[in-house]
Structure formats: structure tokens, C-alpha cells
N, C-alpha and C positions, 0 to 999 in steps of 0.2 A: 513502571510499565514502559515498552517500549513499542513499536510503529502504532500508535495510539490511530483510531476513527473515530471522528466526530459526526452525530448525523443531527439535523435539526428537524424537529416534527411537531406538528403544533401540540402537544402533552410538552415540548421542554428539547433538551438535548440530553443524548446519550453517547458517551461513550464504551469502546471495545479496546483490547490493546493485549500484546504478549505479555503474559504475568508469569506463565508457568506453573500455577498452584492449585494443578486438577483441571481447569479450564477457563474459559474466556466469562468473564464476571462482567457483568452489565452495571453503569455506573449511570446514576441518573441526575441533571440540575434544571433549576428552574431558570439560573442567573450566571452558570459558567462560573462558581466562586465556589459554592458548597454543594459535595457528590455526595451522592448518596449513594453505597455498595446493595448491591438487589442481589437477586439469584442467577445461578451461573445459567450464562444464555446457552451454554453447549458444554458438556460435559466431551471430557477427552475420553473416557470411557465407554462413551456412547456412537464414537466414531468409530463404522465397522472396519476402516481403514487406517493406519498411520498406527504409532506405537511409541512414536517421540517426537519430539522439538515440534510442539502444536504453533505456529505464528501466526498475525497478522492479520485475525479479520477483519472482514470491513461487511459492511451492512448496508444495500439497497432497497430503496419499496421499488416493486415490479408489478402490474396487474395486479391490485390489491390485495399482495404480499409483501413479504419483508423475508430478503433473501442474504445469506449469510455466507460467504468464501472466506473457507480458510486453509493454511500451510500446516501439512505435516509429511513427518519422514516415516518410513517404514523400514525397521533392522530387519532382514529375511531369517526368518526360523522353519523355514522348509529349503531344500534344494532347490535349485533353480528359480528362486522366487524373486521377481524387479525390486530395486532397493533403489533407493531417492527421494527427495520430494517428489508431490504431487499436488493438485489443488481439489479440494472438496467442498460440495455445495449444501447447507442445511436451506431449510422454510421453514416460517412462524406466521400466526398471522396477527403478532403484536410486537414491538420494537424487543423490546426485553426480552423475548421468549417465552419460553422454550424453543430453540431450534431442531427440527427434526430433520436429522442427515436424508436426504434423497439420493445425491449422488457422491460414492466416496470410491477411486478416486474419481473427478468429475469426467475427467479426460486422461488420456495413455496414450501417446506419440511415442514415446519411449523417453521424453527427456525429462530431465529434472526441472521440476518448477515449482516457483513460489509467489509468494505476492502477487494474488487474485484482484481483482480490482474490476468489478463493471460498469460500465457507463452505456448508460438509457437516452439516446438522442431527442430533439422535440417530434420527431414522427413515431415514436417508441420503438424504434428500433436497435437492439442490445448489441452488447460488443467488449468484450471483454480483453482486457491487457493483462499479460501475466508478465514474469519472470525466467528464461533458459537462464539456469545456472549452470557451473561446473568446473571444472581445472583442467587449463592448459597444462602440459608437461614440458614443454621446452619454447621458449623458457618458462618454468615453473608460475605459475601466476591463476589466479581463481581470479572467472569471470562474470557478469551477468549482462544479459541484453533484454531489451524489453522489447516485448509483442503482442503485436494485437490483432483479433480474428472478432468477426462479426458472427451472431450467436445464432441458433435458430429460436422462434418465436416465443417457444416453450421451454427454455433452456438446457434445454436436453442435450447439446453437442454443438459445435461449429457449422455452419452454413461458410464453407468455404476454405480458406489455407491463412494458417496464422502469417501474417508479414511483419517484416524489423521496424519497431519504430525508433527504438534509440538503441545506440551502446556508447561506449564511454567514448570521445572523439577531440572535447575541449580539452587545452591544456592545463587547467584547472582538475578537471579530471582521471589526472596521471596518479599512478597508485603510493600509498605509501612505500616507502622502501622497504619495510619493513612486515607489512602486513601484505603489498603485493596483491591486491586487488584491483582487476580495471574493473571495475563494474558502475552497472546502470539497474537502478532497482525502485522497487515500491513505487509504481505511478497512479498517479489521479489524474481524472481528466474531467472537464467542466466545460462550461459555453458560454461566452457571453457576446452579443451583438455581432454575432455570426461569425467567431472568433474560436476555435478551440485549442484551449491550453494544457499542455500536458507538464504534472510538475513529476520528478523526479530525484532520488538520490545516488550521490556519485563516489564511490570508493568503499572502506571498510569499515563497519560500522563503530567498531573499535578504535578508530584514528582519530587523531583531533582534526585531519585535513577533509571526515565526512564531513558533508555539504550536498544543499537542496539547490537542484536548478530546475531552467524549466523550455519548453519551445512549445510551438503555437503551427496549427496548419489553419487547411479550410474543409477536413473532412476527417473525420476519427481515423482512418486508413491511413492518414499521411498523405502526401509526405510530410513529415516532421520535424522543423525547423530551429533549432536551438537560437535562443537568443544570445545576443555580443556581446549583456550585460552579465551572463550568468557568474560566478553563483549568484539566485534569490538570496539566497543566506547559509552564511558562513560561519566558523566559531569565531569568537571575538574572545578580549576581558573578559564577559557578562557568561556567555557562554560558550560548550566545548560541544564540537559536534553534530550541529544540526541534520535530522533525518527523518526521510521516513512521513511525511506528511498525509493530512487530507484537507479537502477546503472546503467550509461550511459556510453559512447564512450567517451573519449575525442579529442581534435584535433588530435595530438600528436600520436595515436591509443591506449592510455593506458586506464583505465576505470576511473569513475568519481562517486563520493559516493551523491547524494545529499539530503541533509534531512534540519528536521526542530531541532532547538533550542530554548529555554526560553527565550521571550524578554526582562526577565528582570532574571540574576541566582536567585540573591536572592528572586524572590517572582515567583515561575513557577508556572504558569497556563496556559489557552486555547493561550495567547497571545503569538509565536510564529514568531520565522525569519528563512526564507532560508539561507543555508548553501551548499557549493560545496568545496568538497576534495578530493584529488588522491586518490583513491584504488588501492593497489600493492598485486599482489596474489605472494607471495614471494616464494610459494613451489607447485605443487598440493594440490588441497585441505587447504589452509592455507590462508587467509586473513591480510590487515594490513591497516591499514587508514593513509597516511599520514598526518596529520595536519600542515598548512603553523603559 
């Protein structure tokens, strides 16, 4: 599984994640050790939009629902019909599902995007970060930037103009040579003591040099400040590739990092394992991954 979401509810935790095998299968624990595979929260069939490469959702309760964004592409099989990603919305009103598509695709600016992500402030006020993908031609290079537009109330559409919150800028950040990626992608965003953190990943997911960072404002809008210490986490010995994150509660009430890694270091590609690690905000504003 790979950009894996963790959501904690008092029933337990669940995750979602890219599997690829028909659609996004709901995995259930009481203890974060042993999953339990349940029924597919969303069938790709069921999506009157998209026709491939289903990715990444992720799962909010909203006004006592449970709302579900997810990525997919659409190959055009009529004339003149938009091709790219998009981002799509289902609703359930139980973690697991069934999710029923509402809006597919959610939105059409015309550009390409992925990795949906919302975040509900303490006034309940929504906002949603996505993805602008795409490829520069000269010089030759695929890129992503992340953005973020504040929602209207019923989640119907933007109340406003998407603004940039991150693209790739650290020198950490710089692309493989070979894979030739600047990109900025899959963001989460959270709050703590009137602090918001947005974590992100930087380059190609296929690279051993993917890596999770993260920056911090004083308003979901931004401006969006990258931290001096970034990457949050890097491949090491142990592992290849870090990406692709979300951050959770954990029992304990401390927060929990979970993302995906390279199934194999030495040969990273699409193939991908969950991963769960302490997140310790050691300062305001300051991040730290424990690794066990």
C-alpha cells in the first residue's frame, strides 16, 4: 500500500491507502499491530468519473459525516474530452463505508490534480489542499506544488481562489537526476497551540532521495514557512524512501506519523509498506519523528 491515511475514531483506527486492486479497501485495528481487511470503502467502478490510476484517499468526519477525496485519471475515449487527474469527493455516514460518490470530478479549473486532503479548523471552517501537477518542457522536468483554497460550508466548491502554499524551494528538495522531479506533494495539515503544520513530500516517489518535510504558519492560507531542520525524515540503513504521510492521535494522546516506505531500499519503486512512528512536537513550531 502506498500514501497510506490513518484516521483515529473512537470504534479504533482505520486505514485507506493506494492498493490498486479494484479500489480503496478499508483496514480496521483496535491496537495499530493487527488489520483487519473489511469491504472496499469505494469501489473504482462506482466512480462516475476517472478510468485509472485511482490514488490517495484520505477520510475526514465533517458535520456528522465521514467524507472521502480521492485521485484519479481519466484516458479521454470521446473527442475533445479533458484528460488528467482530478480530485473526487464520496460521503458515508460510517468510517468503513460504503462511500457514495457526490461529486466526481469535485472541481475543474482545468488543471491537473491530486492529493486531496482537507482540514476542518476549530471554527469548522474547511479548506482543502490539493496538488497542481504536470511537466515542464524545458528543461524537461515534472512538477508539483501544493494549494490551498478555503471550501464553502457544504462542500460543494471553493469559496474563493486556490493560493501556493508550498513547491519544492529547499535544497534538499532538488530532483533526482534521474527521475527529474521538483515536486511538492501529499500534504496534511493539523493544529496544535495555535500552531499549523503542514507536512509534505518532496521529489519522486520512486527515488531513494523521497523524503517528508514539513513548515508551520499562523493561518491555513499561509503564508507557509518551511522549517531549517527539514527533511522530518529521510531514507536511512532502516529505510528507503519516506512519503506520502498523515498524522494521527495515538492511544497514549501523543500523535502518530504514518506513511509509506520502499518495499525493497535498494530497488524503490511504486512498491511500498506502511509505516507508524511517534511524532513529538519538541518546541512550537518544531517537529521530530521518533523512530523505534
Amino acid at each position: 500500500m502506498g500514501d497510506p491515511f490513518l484516521l483515529s475514531t473512537p470504534q479504533g483506527y482505520y486505514i485507506w491507502g493506494t492498493t490498486g486492486d479494484g479500489g480503496f479497501t478499508t483496514f480496521f485495528s483496535n491496537d495499530l499491530q493487527e488489520w483487519e481487511a473489511r469491504e472496499k470503502a469505494l469501489r473504482f467502478s462506482d466512480s462516475p468519473w476517472g478510468n485509472r490510476n485511482f490514488w490517495a484517499p484520505e477520510v475526514c468526519y465533517y458535520q456528522g459525516k465521514y467524507y472521502m477525496t480521492y485521485s484519479c485519471e481519466q484516458k479521454p475515449v470521446q473527442p475533445n474530452e479533458p484528460e488528467g487527474f482530478r480530485i473526487c469527493l464520496a460521503v458515508s455516514d460510517i468510517p468503513e463505508g460504503p462511500y457514495k460518490v457526490t461529486n466526481a470530478p469535485w472541481f475543474d479549473n482545468g488543471w491537473s490534480c491530486i492529493d486531496g486532503h482537507i482540514f476542518v479548523d476549530d471554527d469548522e471552517t474547511p479548506y482543502l489542499f490539493f496538488n497542481k501537477t504536470g511537466v515542464v518542457e524545458e528543461p524537461w522536468h515534472l512538477y508539483g506544488e501544493i494549494y490551498v483554497v478555503r471550501l464553502k460550508k457544504d462542500l460543494s466548491g471553493f469559496d474563493g481562489d486556490p493560493i501556493l502554499a508550498s513547491k519544492a524551494e529547499q535544497p534538499w528538495e532538488d530532483p533526482d537526476p534521474e527521475k527529474k522531479s521538483i515536486c511538492n506533494e501529499g500534504a496534511f495539515v493539523f493544529k496544535k497551540e495555535g500552531v499549523y503544520y503542514l507536512t509534505y513530500s518532496a521529489g519522486h516517489y520512486a527515488s531513494p532521495k523521497y523524503a517528508i518535510g514539513y513548515a508551520t504558519a499562523a493561518s491555513p492560507l499561509g503564508p507557509w514557512v518551511k522549517a531549517g531542520d527539514n527533511p522530518l525524515l529521510a531514507g536511512n540503513e532502516a529505510i528507503g524512501g519516506p512519503g506520502h504521510c498523515s498524522v494521527s492521535v495515538a492511544p497514549d494522546g501523543g500523535l502518530l506519523l504514518c506513511y509509506h516506505v520502499h518495499a525493497e531500499r535498494s530497488k524503490p519503486s511504486g512498491d511500498r509498506r506502511v509505516r507508524i512512528s511517534k511524532l513529538a512536537i519538541l518546541a512550537p513550531g518544531k517537529l521530530s519523528v521518533l523512530m523505534d
